[in-house]
PDB file of N, CA, C and O in Angstrom:
ATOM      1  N   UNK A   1      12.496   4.898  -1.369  1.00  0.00           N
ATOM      2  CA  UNK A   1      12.493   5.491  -0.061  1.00  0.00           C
ATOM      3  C   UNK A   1      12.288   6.995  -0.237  1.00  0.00           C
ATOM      4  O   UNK A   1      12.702   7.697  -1.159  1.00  0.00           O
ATOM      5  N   UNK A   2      11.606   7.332   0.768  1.00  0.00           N
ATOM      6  CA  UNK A   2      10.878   8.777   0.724  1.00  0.00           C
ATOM      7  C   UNK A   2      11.115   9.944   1.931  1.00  0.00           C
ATOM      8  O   UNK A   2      11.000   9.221   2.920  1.00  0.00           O
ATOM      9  N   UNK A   3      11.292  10.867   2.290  1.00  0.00           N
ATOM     10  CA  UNK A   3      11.031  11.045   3.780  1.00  0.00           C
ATOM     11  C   UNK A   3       9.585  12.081   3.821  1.00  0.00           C
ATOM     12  O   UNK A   3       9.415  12.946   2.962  1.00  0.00           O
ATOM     13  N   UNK A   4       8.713  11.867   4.818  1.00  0.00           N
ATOM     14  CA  UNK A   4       7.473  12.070   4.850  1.00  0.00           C
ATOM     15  C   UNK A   4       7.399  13.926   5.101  1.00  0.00           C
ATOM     16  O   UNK A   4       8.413  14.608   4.948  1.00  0.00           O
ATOM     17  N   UNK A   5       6.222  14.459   5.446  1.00  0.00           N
ATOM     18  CA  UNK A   5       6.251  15.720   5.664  1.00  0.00           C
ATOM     19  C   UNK A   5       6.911  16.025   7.381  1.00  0.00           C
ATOM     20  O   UNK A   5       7.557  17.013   7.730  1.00  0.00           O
ATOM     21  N   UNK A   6       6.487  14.795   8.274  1.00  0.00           N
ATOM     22  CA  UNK A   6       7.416  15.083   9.517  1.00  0.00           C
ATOM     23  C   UNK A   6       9.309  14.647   9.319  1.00  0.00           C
ATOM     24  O   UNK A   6      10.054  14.800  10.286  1.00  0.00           O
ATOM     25  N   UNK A   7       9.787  14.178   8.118  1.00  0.00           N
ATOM     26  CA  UNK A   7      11.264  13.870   8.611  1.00  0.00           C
ATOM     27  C   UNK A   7      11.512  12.688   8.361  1.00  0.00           C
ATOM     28  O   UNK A   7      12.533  12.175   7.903  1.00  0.00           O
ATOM     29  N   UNK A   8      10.124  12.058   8.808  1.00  0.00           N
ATOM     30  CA  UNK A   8      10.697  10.393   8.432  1.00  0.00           C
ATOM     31  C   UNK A   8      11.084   9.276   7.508  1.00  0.00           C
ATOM     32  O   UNK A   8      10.218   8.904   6.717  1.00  0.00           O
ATOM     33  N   UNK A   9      12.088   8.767   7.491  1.00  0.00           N
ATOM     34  CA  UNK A   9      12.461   7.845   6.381  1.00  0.00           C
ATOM     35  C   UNK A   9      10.868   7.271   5.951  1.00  0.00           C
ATOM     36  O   UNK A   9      10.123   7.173   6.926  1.00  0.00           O
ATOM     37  N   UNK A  10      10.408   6.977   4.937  1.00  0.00           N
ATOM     38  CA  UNK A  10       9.488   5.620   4.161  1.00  0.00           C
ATOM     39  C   UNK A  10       9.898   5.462   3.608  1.00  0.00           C
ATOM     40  O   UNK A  10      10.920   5.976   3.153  1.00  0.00           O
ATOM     41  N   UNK A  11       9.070   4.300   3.220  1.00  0.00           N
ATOM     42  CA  UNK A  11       9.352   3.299   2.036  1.00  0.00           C
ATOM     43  C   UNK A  11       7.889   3.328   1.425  1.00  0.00           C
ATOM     44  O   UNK A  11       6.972   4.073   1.772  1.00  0.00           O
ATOM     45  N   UNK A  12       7.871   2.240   0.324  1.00  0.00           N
ATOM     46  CA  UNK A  12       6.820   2.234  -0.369  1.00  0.00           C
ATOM     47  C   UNK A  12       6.993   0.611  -1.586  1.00  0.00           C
ATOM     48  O   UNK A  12       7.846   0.672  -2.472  1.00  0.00           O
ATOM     49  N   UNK A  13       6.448  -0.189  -1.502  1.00  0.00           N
ATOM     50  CA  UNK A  13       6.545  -1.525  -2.341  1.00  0.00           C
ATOM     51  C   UNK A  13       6.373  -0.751  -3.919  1.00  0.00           C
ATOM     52  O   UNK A  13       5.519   0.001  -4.389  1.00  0.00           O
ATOM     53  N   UNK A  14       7.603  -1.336  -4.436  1.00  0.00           N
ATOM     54  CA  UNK A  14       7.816  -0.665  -6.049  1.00  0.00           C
ATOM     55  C   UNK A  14       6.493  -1.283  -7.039  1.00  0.00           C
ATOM     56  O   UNK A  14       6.248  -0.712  -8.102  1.00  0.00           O
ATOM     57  N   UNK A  15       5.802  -2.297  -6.666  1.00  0.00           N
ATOM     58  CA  UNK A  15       4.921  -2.447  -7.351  1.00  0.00           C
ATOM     59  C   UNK A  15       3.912  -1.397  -7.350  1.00  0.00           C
ATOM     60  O   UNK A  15       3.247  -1.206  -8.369  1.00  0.00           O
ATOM     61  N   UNK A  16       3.726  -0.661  -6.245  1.00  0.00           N
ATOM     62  CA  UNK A  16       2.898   0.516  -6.607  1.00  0.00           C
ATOM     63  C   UNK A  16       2.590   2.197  -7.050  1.00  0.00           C
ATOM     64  O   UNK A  16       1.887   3.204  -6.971  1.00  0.00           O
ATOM     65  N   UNK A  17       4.231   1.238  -7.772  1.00  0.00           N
ATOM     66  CA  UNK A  17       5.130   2.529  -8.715  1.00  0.00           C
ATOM     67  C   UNK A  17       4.874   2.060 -10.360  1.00  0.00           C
ATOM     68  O   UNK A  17       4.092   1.195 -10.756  1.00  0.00           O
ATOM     69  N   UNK A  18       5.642   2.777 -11.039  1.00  0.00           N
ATOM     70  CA  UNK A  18       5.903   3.001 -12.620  1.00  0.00           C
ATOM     71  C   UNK A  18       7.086   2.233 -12.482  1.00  0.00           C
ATOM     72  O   UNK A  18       7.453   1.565 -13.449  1.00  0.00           O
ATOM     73  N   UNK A  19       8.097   2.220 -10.852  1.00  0.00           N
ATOM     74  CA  UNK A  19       9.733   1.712 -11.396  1.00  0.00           C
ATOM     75  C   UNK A  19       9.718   0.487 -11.258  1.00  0.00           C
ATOM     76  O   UNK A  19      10.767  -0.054 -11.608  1.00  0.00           O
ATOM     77  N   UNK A  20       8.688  -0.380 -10.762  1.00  0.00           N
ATOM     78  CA  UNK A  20       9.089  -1.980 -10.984  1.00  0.00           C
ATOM     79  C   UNK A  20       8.579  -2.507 -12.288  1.00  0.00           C
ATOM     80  O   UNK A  20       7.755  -2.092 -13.102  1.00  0.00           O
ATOM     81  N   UNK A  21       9.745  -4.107 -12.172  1.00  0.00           N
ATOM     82  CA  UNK A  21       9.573  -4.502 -13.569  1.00  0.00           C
ATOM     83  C   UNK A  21       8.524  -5.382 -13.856  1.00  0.00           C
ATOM     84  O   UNK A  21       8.052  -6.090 -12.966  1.00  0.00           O
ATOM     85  N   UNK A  22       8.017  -5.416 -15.265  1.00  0.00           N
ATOM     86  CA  UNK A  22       6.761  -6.393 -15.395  1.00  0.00           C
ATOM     87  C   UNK A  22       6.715  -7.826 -14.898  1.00  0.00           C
ATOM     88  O   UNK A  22       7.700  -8.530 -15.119  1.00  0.00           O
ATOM     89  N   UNK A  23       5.993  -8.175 -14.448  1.00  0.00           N
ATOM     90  CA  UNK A  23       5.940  -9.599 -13.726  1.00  0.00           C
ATOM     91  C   UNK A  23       4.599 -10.321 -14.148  1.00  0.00           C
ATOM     92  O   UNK A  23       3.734  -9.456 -14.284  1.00  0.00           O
ATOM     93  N   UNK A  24       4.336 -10.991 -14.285  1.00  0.00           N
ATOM     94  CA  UNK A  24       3.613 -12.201 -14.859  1.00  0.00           C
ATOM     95  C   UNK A  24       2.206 -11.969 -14.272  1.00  0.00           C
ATOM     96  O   UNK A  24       1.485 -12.513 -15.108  1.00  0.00           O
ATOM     97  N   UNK A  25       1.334 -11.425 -13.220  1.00  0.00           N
ATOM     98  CA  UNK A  25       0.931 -10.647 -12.941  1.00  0.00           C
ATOM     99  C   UNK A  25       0.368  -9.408 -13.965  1.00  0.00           C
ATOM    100  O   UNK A  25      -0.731  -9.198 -14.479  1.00  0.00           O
ATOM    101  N   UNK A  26       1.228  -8.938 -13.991  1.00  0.00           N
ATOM    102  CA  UNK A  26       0.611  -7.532 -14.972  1.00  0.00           C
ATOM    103  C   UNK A  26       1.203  -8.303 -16.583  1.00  0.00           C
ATOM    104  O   UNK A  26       0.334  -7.949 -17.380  1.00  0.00           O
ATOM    105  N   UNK A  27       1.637  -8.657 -16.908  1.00  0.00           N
ATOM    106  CA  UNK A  27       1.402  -9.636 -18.280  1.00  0.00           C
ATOM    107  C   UNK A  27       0.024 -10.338 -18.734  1.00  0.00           C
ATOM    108  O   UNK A  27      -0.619 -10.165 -19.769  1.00  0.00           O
ATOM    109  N   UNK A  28      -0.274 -11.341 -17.433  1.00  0.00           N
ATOM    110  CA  UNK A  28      -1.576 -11.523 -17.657  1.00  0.00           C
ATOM    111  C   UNK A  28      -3.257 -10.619 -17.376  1.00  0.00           C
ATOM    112  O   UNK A  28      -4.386 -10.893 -17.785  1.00  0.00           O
ATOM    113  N   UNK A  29      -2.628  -9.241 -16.315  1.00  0.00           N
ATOM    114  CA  UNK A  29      -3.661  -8.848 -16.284  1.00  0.00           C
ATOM    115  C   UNK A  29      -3.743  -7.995 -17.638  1.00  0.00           C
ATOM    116  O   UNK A  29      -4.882  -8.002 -18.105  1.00  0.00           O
ATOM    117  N   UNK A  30      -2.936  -7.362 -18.280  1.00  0.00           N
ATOM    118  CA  UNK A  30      -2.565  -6.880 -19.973  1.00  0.00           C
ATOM    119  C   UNK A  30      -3.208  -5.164 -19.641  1.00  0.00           C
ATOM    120  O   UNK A  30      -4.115  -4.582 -20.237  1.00  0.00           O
ATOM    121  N   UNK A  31      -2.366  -4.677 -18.495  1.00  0.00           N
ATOM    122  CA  UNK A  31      -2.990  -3.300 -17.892  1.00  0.00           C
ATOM    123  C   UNK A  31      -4.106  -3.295 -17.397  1.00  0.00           C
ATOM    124  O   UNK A  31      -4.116  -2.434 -16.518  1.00  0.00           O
ATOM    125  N   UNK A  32      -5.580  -4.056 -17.523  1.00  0.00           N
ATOM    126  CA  UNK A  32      -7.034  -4.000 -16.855  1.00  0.00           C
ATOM    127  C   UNK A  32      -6.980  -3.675 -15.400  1.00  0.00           C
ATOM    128  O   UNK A  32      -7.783  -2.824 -15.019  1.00  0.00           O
ATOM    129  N   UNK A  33      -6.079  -4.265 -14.414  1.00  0.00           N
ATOM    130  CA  UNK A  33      -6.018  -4.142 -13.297  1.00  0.00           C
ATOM    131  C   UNK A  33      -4.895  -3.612 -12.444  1.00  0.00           C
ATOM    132  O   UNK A  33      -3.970  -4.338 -12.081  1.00  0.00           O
ATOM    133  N   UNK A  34      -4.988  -2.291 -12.118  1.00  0.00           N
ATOM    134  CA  UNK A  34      -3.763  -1.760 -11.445  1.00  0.00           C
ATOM    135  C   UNK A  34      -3.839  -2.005  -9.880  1.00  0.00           C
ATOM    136  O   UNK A  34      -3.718  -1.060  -9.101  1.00  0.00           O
ATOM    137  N   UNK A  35      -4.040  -3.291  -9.451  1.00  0.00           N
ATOM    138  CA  UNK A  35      -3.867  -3.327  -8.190  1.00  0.00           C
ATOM    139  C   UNK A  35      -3.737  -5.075  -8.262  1.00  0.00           C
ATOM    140  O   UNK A  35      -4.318  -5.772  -9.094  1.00  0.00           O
ATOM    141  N   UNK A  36      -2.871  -5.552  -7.226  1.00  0.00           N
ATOM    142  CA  UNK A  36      -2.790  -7.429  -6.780  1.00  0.00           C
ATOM    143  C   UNK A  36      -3.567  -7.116  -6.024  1.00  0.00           C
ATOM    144  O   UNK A  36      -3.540  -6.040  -5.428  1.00  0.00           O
ATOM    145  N   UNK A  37      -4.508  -8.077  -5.875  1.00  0.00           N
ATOM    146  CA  UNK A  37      -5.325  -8.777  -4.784  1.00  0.00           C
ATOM    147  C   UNK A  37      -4.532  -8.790  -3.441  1.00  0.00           C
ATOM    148  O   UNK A  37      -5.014  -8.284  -2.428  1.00  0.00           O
ATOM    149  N   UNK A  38      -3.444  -9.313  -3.456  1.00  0.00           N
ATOM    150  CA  UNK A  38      -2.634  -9.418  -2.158  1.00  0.00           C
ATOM    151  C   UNK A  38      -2.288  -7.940  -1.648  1.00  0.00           C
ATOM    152  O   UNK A  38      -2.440  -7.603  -0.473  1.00  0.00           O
ATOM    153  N   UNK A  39      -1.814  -7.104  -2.641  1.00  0.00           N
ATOM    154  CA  UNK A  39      -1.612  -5.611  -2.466  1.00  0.00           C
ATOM    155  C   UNK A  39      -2.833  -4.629  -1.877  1.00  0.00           C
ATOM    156  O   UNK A  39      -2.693  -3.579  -1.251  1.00  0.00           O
ATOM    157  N   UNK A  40      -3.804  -5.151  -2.186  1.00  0.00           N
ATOM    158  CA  UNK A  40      -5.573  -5.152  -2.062  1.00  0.00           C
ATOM    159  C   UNK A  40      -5.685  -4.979  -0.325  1.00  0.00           C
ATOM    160  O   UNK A  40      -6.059  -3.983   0.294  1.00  0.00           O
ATOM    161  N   UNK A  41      -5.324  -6.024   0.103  1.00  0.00           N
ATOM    162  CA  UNK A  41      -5.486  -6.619   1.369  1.00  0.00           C
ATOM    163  C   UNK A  41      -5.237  -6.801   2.412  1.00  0.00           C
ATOM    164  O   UNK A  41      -5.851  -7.001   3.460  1.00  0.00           O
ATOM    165  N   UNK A  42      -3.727  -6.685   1.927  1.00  0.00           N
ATOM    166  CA  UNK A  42      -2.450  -5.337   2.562  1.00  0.00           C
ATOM    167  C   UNK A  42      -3.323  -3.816   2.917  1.00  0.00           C
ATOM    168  O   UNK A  42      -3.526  -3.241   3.986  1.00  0.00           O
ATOM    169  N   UNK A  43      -3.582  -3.599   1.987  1.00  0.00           N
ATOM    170  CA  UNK A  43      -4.051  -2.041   2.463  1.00  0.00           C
ATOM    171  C   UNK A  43      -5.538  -2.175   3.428  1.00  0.00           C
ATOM    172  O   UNK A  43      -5.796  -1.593   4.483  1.00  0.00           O
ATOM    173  N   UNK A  44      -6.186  -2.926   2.833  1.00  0.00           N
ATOM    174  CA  UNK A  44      -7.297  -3.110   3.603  1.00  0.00           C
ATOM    175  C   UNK A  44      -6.782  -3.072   5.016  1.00  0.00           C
ATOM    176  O   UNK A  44      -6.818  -2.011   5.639  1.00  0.00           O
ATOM    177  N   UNK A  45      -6.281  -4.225   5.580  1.00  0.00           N
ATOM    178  CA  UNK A  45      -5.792  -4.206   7.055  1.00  0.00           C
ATOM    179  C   UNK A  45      -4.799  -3.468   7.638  1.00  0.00           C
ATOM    180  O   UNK A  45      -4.589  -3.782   8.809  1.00  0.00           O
ATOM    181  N   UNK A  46      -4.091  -2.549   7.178  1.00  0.00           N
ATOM    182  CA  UNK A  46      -3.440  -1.499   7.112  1.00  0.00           C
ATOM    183  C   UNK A  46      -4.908  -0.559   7.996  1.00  0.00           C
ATOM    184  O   UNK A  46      -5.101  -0.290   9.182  1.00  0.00           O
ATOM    185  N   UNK A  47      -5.694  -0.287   6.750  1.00  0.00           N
ATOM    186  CA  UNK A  47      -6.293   1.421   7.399  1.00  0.00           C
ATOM    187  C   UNK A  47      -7.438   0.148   8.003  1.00  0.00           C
ATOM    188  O   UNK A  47      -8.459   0.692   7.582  1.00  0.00           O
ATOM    189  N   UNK A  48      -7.811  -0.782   8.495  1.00  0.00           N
ATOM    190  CA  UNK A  48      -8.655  -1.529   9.499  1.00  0.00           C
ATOM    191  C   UNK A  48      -7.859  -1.216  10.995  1.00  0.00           C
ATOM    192  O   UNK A  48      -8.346  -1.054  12.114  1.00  0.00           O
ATOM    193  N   UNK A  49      -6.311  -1.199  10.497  1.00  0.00           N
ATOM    194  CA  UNK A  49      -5.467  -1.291  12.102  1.00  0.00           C
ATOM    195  C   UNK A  49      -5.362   0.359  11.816  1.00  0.00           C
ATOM    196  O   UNK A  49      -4.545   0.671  12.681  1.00  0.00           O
ATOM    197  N   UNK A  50      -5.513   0.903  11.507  1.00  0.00           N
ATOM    198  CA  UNK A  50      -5.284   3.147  11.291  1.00  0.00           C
ATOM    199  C   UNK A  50      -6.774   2.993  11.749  1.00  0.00           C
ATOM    200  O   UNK A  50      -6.955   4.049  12.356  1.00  0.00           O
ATOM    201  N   UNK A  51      -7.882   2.323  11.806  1.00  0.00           N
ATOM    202  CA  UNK A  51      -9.256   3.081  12.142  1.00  0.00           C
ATOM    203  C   UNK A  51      -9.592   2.052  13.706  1.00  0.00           C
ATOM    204  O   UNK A  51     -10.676   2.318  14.226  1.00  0.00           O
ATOM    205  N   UNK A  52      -8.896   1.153  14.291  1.00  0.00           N
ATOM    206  CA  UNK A  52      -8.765   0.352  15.342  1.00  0.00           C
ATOM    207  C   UNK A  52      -7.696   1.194  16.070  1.00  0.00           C
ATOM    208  O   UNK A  52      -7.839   1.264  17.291  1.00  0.00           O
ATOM    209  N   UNK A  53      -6.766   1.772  15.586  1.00  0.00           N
ATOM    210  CA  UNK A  53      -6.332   2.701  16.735  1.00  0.00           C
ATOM    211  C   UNK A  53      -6.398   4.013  16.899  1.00  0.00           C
ATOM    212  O   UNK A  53      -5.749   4.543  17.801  1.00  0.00           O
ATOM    213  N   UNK A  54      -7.112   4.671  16.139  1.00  0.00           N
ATOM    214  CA  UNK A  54      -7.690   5.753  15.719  1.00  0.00           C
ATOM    215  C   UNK A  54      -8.782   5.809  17.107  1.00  0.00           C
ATOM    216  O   UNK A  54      -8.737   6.578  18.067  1.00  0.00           O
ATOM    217  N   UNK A  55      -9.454   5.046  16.907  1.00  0.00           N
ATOM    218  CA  UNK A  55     -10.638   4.233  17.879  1.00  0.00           C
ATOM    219  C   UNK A  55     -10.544   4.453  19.418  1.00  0.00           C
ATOM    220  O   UNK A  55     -11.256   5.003  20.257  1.00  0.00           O
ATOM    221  N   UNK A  56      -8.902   3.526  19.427  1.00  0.00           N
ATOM    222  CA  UNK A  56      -8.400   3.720  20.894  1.00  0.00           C
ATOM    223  C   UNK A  56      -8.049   5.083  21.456  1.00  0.00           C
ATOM    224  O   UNK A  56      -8.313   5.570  22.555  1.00  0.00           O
ATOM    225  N   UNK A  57      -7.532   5.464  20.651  1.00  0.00           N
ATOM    226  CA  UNK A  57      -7.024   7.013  21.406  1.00  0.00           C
ATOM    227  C   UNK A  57      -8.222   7.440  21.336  1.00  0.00           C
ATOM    228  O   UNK A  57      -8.613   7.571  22.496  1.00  0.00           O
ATOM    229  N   UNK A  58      -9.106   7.760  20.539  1.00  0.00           N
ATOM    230  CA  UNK A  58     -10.248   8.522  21.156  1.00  0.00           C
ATOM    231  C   UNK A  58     -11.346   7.851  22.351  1.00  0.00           C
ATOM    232  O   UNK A  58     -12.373   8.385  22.767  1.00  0.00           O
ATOM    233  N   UNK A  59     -11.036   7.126  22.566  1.00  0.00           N
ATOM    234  CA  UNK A  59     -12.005   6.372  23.407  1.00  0.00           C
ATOM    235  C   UNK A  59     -11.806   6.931  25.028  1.00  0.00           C
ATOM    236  O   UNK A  59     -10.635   7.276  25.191  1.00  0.00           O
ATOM    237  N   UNK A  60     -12.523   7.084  26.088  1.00  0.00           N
ATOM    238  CA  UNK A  60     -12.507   7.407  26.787  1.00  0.00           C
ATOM    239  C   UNK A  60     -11.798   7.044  28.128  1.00  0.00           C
ATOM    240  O   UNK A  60     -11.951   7.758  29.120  1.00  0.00           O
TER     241      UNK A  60
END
């Protein structure tokens, strides 16, 4: 947990830290890949819904 430049509490999934622990996942990827697919996809629709309401407020 973090608090942002306005004040606000975040968070952040420890997998896309140094502090979580190895999981079977990064065993088999053997470091090649610093990102899950699922983590991938997550973000994708994340900034799809940041550029869909981005959208709205500017819209007329």
């Amino acid at each position: 947990m973090y608090y942002d430049a306005q004040g606000q509490l975040r968070s952040m999934l420890t997998s896309w830290t140094n502090l979580h622990e190895l999981d079977s996942f990064m065993s088999a990827s053997g470091g090649r890949s610093w990102f899950r697919v699922d983590d991938l996809l997550r973000l994708s629709a994340l900034i799809s819904q940041m550029r869909a309401d981005q959208d709205d407020e500017s819209a007329p």
